[in-house]
N, C-alpha and C positions, 0 to 999 in steps of 0.2 A: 490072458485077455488079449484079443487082436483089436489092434491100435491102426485109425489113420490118421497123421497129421496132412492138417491144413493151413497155408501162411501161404502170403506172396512174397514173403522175403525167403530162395531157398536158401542163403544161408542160416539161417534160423532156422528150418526146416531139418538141417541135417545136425546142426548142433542136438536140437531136440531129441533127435532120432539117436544118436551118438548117449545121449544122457539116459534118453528111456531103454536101451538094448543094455544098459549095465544093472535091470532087472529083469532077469530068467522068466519070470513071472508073464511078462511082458512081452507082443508080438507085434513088430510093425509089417501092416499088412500093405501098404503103401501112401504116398506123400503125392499133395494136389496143390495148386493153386487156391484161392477160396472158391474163385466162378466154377472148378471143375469138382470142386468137393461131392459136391451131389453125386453126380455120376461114378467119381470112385467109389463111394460109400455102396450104391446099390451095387456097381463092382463085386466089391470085396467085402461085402457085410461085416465089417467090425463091430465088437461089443463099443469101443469106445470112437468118438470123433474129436480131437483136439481141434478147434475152430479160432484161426484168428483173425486179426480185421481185416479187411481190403484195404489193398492202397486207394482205388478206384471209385466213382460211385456205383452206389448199391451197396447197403449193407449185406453184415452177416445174417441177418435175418433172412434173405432171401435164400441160402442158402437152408436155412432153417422148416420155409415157409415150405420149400421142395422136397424136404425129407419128411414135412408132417405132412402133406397131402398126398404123398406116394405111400405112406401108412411103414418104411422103413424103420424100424426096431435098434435104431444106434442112440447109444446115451453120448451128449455134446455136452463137451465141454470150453466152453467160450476162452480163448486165451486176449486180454484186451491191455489198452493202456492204462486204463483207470478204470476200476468201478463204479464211480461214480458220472461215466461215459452215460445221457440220456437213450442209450439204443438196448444197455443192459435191461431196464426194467424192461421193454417192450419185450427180448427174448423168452423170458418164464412163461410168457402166453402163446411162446411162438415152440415151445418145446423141452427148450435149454433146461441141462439138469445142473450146469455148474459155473459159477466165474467165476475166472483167476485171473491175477494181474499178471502182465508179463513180467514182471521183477520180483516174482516171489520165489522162494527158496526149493529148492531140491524138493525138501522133505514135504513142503508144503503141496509141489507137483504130485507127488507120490500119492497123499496122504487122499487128495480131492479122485485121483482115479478108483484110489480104492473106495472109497466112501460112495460115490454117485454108480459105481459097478453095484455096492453093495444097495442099491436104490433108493440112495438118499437122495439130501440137495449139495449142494457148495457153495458157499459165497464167499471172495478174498480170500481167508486163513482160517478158515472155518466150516463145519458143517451147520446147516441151517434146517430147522427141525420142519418145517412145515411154510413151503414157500406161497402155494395158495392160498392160506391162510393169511399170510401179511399182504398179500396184493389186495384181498378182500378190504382189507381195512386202509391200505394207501387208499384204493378209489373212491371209500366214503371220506376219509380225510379231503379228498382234492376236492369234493363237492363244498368242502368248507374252507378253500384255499385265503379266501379273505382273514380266516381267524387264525393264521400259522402265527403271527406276530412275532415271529425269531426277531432277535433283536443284532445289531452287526457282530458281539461277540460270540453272541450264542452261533451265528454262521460262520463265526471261522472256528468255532469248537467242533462243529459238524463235520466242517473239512480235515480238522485233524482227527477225527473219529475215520475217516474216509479213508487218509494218508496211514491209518493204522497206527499209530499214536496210544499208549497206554495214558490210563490221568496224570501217572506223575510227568510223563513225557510232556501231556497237556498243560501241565501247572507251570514245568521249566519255559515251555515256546514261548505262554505269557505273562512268565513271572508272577502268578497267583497260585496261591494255596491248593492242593489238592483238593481239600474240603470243599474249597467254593468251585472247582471243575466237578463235581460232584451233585452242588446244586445247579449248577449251568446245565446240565447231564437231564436231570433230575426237570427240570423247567422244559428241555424239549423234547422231551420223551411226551409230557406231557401235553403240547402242546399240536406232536404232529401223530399221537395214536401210534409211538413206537415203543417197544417195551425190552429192546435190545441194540447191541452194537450195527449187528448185522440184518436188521428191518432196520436202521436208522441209514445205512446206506444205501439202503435200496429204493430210502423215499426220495434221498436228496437227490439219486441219479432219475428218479420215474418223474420228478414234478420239477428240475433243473436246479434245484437250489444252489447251486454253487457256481451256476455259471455267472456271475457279476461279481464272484470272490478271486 
């Protein structure tokens, strides 16, 4: 698989580079700024693009925006600070086959290239089975933005669903019962048309829910 990374930190850039060359499997065809991304990718046509954020303004999206209107054939992988970043949801329509946090592990880097090569989706720690599908149902949910009614716990249970947080992890943070993390779970799922972990992070980054937590 030929690989380009893109970050504006190049220390991070060769770190990266340094971690993906200790799989044979794996080809770094060359390393960009984000603004020059484009141009290297039609470059060097990689199967894969690791994309991270700008320091600068102008989103990643823009970079995105240029690879989907030049019709270039590279699977992106968004490298970010959080998933639950409002620009994440806006990328799935803008091309994007994967997000990953920057703080997530080796095997987890590993796991999201092979998965999205093999043409799935990625989100966080996870493959995610059908990403059109839950954006169809975020944008009938936001038409009903009035009726989220999460209540304060249930919005820091989201956040820790975000932070990657298992329930029992959940029940320790606030000292309640798994059970009742369970029903909390169970209460917003229902309320925002999610029917997993990873469609429950991608409502809270598409419609902001967390930015006042």
């Amino acid at each position: 698989m030929r690989i380009v990374i893109a970050d504006d930190y190049p220390i991070f850039r060769d770190g990266l580079r340094r971690l993906l060359e200790t799989n044979l499997d794996l080809q770094i065809v060359g390393e960009a700024s984000v603004a020059t991304a484009a141009a290297m990718v039609r470059e060097r046509q990689p199967d894969i693009l690791l994309l991270g954020p700008p320091l600068t303004a102008g989103p990643a999206g823009d970079t995105l925006r240029q690879l989907n209107e030049d019709g270039v054939p590279v699977r992106t992988i968004l490298l970010v600070r959080s998933i639950d970043m409002p620009e994440v949801a806006d990328a799935w329509q803008l091309g994007a086959c994967g997000v990953l946090s920057k703080d997530s592990t080796t095997d987890v880097l590993f796991a999201s290239i092979e998965s999205v090569m093999a043409g799935h989706y990625w989100v966080g720690d996870e493959r995610a089975a059908n990403i059109a599908a839950s954006m169809r149902r975020f944008a009938s949910a936001r038409r009903q933005a009035h009726m989220f009614g999460l209540t304060r716990r249930e919005q820091e249970i989201v956040r820790a669903v975000v932070d990657g947080d298992t329930n029992k992890e959940i029940a320790l943070r606030f000292s309640i019962s798994e059970n009742t993390v369970k029903r909390h779970l169970m209460h917003i799922f229902n309320k925002v048309g999610a029917s997993s972990r990873v469609e429950l992070a991608l409502f809270a980054a598409h419609h902001r829910l967390l930015d006042s937590i």
